[in-house]
C-alpha positions as CSV (number, residue, x, y, z in Angstrom):
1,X,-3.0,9.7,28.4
2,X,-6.4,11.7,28.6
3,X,-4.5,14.1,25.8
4,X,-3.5,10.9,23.7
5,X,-7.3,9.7,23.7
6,X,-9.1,12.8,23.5
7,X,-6.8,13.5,20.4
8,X,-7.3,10.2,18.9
9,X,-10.6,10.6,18.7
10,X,-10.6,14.3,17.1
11,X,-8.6,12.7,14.2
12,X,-10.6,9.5,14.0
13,X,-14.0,12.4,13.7
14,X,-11.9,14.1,11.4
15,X,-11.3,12.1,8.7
16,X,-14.9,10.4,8.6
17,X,-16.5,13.9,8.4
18,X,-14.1,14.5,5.5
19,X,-15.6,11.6,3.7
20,X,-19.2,12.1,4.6
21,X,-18.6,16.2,2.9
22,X,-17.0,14.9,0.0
23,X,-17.7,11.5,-1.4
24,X,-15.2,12.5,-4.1
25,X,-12.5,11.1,-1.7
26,X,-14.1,7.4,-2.1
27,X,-12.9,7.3,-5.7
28,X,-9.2,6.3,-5.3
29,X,-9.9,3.2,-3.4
30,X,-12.5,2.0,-5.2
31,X,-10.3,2.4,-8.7
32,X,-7.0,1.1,-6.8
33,X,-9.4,-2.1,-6.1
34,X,-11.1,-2.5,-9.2
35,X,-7.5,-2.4,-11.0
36,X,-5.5,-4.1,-8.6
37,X,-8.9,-7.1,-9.2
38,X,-8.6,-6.6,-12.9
39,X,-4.7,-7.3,-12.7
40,X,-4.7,-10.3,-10.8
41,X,-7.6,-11.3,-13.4
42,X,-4.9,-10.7,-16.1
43,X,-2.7,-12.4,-14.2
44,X,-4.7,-15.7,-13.9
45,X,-5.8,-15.7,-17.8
46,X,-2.3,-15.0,-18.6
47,X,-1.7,-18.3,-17.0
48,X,-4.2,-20.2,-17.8
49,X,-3.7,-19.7,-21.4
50,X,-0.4,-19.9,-21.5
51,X,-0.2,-23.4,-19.4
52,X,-1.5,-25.4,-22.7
53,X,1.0,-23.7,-25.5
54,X,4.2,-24.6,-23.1
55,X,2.7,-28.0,-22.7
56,X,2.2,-28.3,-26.3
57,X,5.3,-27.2,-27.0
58,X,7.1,-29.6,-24.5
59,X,8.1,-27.2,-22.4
60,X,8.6,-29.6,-18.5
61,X,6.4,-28.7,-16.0
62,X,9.1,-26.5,-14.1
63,X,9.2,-24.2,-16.6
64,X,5.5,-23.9,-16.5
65,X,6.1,-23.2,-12.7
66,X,8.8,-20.6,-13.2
67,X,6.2,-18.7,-16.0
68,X,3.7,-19.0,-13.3
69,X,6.7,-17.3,-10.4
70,X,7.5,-14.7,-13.3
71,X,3.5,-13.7,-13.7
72,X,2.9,-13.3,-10.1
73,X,6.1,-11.2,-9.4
74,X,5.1,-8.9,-11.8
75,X,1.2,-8.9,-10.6
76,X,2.1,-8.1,-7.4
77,X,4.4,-5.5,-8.2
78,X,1.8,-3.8,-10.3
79,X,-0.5,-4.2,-7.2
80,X,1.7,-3.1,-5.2
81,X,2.2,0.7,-7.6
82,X,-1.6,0.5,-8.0
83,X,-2.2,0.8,-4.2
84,X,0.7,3.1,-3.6
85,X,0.0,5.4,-6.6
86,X,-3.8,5.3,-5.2
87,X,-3.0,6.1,-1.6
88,X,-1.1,9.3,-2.2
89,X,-3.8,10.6,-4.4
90,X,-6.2,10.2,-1.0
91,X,-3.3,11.4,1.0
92,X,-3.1,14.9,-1.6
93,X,-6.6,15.0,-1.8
94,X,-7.3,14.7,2.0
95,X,-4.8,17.1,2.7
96,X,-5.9,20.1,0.5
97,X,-9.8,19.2,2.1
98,X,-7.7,19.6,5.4
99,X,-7.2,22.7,4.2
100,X,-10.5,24.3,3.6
101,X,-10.3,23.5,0.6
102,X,-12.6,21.5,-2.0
103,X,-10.6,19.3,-4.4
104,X,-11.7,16.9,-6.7
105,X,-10.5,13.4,-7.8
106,X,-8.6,15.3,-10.6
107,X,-6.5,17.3,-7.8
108,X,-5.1,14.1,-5.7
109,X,-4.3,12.4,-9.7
110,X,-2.3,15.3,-10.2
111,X,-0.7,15.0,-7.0
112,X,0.3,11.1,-7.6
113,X,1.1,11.9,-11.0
114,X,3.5,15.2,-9.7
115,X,5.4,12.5,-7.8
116,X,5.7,9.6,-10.1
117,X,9.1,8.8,-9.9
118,X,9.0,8.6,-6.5
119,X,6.4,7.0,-5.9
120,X,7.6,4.5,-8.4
121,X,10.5,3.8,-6.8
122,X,9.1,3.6,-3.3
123,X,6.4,1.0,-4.9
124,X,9.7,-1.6,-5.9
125,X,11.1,-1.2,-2.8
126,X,7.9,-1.9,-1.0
127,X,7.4,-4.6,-2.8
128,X,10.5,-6.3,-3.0
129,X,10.6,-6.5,0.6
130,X,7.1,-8.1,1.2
131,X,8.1,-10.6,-0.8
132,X,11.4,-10.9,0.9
133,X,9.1,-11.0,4.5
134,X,6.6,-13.8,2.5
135,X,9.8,-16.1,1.1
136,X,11.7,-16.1,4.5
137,X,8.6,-16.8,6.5
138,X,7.6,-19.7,4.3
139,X,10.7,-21.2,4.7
140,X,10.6,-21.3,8.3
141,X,8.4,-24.2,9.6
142,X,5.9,-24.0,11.9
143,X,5.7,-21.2,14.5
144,X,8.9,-19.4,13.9
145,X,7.2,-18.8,10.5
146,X,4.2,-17.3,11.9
147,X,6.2,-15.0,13.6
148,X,8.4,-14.2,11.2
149,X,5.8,-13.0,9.2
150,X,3.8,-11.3,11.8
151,X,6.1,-9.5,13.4
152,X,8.3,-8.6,10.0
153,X,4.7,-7.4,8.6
154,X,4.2,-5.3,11.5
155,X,7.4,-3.6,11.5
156,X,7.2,-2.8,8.3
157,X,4.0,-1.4,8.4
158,X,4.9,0.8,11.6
159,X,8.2,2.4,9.9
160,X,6.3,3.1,6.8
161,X,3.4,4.2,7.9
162,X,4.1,8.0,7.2
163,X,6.0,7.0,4.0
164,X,3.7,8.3,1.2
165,X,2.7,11.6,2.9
166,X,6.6,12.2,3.3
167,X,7.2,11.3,-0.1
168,X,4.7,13.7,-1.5
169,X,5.2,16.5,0.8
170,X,8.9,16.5,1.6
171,X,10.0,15.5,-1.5
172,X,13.4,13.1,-0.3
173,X,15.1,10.2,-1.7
174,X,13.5,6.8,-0.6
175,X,15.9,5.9,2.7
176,X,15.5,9.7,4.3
177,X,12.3,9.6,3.4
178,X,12.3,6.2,5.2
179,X,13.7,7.0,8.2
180,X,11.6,10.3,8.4
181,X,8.7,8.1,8.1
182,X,9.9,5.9,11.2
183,X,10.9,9.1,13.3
184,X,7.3,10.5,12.8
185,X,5.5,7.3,13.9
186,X,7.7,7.1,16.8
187,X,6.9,10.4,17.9
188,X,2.7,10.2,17.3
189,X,2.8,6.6,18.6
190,X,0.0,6.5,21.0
191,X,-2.3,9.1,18.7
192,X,-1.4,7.0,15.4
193,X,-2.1,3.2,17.7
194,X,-5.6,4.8,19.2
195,X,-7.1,6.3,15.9
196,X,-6.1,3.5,14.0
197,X,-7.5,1.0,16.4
198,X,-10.7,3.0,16.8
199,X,-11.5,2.9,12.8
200,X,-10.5,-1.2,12.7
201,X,-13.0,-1.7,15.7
202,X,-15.6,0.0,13.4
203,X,-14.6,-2.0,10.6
204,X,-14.4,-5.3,12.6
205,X,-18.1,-4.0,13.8
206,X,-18.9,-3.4,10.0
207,X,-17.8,-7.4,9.1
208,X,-19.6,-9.1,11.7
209,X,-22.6,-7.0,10.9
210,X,-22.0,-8.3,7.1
211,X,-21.4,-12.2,8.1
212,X,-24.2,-11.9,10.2
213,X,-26.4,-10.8,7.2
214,X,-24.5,-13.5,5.2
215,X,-25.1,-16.9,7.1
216,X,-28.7,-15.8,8.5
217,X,-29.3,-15.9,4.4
218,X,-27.6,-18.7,4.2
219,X,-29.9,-20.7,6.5
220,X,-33.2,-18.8,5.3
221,X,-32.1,-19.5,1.6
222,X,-31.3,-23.5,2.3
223,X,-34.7,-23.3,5.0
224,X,-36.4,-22.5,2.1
225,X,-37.2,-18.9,1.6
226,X,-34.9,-17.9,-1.1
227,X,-35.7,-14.5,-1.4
228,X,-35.9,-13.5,1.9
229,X,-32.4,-15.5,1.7
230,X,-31.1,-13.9,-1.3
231,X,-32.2,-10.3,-0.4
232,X,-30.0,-11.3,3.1
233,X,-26.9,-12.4,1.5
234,X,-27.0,-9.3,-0.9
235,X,-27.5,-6.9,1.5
236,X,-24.4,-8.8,3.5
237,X,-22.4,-8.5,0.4
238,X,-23.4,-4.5,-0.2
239,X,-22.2,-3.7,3.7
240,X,-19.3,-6.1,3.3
241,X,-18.1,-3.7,0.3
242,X,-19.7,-0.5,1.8
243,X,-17.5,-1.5,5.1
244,X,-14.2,-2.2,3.3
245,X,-14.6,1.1,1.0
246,X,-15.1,3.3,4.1
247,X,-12.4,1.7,6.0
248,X,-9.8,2.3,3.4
249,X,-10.9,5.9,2.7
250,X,-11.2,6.3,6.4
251,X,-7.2,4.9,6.7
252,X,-5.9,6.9,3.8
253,X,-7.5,10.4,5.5
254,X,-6.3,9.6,8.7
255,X,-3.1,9.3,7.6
256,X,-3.1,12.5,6.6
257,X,-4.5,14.2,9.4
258,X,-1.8,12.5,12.0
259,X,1.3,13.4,9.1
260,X,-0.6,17.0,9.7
261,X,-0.5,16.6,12.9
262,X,3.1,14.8,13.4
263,X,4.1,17.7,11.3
264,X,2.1,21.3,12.9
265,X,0.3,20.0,16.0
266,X,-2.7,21.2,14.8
267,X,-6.2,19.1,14.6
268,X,-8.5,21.3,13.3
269,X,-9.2,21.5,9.4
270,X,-8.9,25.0,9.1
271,X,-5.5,25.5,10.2
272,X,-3.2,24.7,7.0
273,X,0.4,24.1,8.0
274,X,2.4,26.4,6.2
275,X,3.4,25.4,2.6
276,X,0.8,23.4,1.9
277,X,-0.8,26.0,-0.2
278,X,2.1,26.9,-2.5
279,X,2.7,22.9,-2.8
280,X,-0.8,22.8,-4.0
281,X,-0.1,25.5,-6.8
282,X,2.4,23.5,-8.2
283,X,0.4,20.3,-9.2
């Protein structure tokens, strides 16, 4: 247990001193959420402009809702690429700092891009079953929905987890690669649970710091000292997206790190498991 902890927290170090020495590692979530934010802006024009021409054209108000159905399919399967494709650029990236290395945005695009197809595929496949979880859940009433959802989102989470790192490194079709993924959690369970529970304790830490900025704003702003207020709720809103920025860098790395160590046993940054260089080569 002492091993499980003290190893934890070596990743958990790890990957946010990997992001404090390069900054470059910031850039894929910021771009996955400015395009997965500029989609679902599409997405809601597309609507909205599209609602008056079926009306017009006497189109019933079902087909308006299966236009709507159609639009949000396709927005959240273009999410769900964006964040994938985005990911295993942090993962590449990550993995050749790791390494000694000093890569730059360009090397973890080159990586996604390397494994397109893949990553393509695994993207539908992810996506198609979170709807899948969402539909079934919703149909359930009360409780047994709740837990539908929570506990099918949770499993799937778990047996994924190591899916993108496996996809990029090992190179297999999307069910090995699935099942490799599951086998590899299973194995690094308590060292995967602890590290990833320490960086959401900082990032719960992060939020309440950010609310708190927020509502003591709030009450300045509508006490009268809108300033003060307004210079409050900005600086809430700045950590709010400071917070979420870092955590998903911080996520991405770590998953990294623990696919490293899943894979070698090693912890320390300088010790490269072997292949990683002539994978690099090839991008």
């Amino acid at each position: 247990m002492a091993g499980t902890f003290s190893d934890s927290w070596r990743l958990t170090k790890t990957s946010f001193r990997l992001i404090f020495q390069d900054s470059a590692l910031l850039v894929f979530p910021l771009v996955a959420g400015f395009s997965a934010l500029a989609v679902m802006v599409l997405f809601a024009l597309g609507t909205y402009f599209l609602a008056p021409v079926l009306l017009i054209g006497g189109s019933s108000a079902t087909s308006f809702e299966v236009l709507g159905i159609a639009l949000f399919i396709v927005a959240y399967f273009v999410c769900t690429f964006i964040t994938v494709y985005a990911t295993a650029a942090l993962v590449g990236a990550a993995t050749l700092k790791l390494g000694g290395q000093q890569p730059t945005a360009a090397d973890g695009w080159r990586i996604a891009r390397a494994n397109l197809g893949r990553l393509l595929v695994w993207s539908m496949f992810a996506a198609t079953v979170g709807l899948l979880i969402q539909i079934i859940s919703a149909r359930v009433q009360g409780i047994g929905g709740l837990l539908i959802r929570a506990v099918g989102g949770a499993t799937w989470a778990v047996v994924t987890y190591f899916m993108i790192p496996v996809l990029i490194y090992e190179r297999a079709g999307t069910w090995a690669s699935l099942e490799r993924s599951a086998k590899l959690f299973v194995g690094t369970f308590g060292r995967t649970l602890v590290s990833n529970l320490v960086i959401g304790l900082l990032i719960v830490v992060g939020i309440v710091a950010a609310v708190i900025l927020g509502v003591s704003g709030l009450f300045l702003w509508f006490g009268g000292s809108v300033l003060l207020g307004l210079s409050l709720i900005v600086a809430g809103l700045g950590v709010a997206i400071f917070v979420a920025l870092i955590g998903a860098t911080a996520e991405g790395v770590l998953r990294a790190a623990l696919y490293r160590y899943a894979t070698t046993g090693k912890i320390d940054p300088d010790l490269l498991p072997a292949g990683y260089q002539t994978l690099r080569s090839s991008f």
